[in-house]
C-alpha positions as CSV (number, residue, x, y, z in Angstrom):
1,X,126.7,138.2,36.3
2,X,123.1,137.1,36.5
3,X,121.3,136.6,39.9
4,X,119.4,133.1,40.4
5,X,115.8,133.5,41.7
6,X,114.8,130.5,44.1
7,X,111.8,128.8,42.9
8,X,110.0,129.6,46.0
9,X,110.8,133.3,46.1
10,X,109.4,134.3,42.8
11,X,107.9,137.2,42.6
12,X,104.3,137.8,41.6
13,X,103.1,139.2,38.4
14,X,101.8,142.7,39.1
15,X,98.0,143.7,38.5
16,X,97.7,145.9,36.2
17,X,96.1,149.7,36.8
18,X,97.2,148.4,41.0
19,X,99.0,151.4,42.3
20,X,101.7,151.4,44.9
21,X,100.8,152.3,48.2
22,X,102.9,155.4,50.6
23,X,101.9,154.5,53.9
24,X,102.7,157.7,56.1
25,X,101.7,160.5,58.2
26,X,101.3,163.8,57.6
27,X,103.3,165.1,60.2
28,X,106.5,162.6,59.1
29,X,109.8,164.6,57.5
30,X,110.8,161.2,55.8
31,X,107.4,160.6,54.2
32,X,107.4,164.3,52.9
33,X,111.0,163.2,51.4
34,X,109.7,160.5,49.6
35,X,106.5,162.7,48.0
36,X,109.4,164.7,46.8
37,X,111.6,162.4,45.1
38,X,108.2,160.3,43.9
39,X,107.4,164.1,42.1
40,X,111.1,164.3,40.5
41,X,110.6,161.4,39.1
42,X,107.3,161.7,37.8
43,X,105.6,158.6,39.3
44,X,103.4,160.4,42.1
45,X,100.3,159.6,40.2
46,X,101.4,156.1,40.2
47,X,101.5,156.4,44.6
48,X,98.2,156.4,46.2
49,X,99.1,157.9,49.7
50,X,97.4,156.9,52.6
51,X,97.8,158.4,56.3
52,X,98.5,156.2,59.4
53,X,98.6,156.9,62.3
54,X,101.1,155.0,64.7
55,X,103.4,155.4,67.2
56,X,106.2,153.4,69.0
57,X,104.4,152.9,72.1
58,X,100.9,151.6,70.4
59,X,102.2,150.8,66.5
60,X,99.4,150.0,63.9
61,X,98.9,146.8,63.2
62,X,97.8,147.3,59.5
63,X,101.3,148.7,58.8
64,X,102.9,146.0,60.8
65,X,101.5,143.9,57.8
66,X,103.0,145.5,55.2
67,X,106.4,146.6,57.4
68,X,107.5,144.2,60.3
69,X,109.0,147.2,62.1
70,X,105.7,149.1,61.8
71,X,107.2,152.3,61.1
72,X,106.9,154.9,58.6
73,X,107.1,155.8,55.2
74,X,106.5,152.8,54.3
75,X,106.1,151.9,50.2
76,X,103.8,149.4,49.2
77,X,104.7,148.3,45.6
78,X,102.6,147.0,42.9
79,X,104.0,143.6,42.9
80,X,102.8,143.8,46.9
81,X,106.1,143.8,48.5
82,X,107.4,146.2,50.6
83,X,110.4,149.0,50.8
């Protein structure tokens, strides 16, 4: 079974030597998680991590961009969508 791609949801080719993005904090237990399993798998060179700083009362509205609910890890991929 094959899934069909709608035209308008196609996704873009990614640049090459563009790394994905960790948006975190250092303090944040999931984002730690993620470092971990990004290590086991042996694409942490392919992450470049960036710290935010955010909270629920006053969230950042550069990781609101990449993650509508503004909150944290949040994984930038090459292709420029988000996980």
């Amino acid at each position: 079974m094959t899934a069909v791609q709608h035209p308008s949801r196609r996704q873009a080719e990614p640049e090459r030597g563009r790394a994905m993005k960790l948006l975190t904090a250092p303090a944040s237990p999931f984002g730690r998680k993620v470092k971990i399993v990004a290590i086991e798998k042996g694409v942490l060179d392919r992450i470049d991590i960036v710290a935010v700083a955010t909270t629920p009362a006053a969230p950042n509205e550069g990781l609101a961009c990449d993650n509508p609910l503004a909150k944290i890890p949040t994984l930038v991929q090459d292709d420029g969508h988000s996980l």
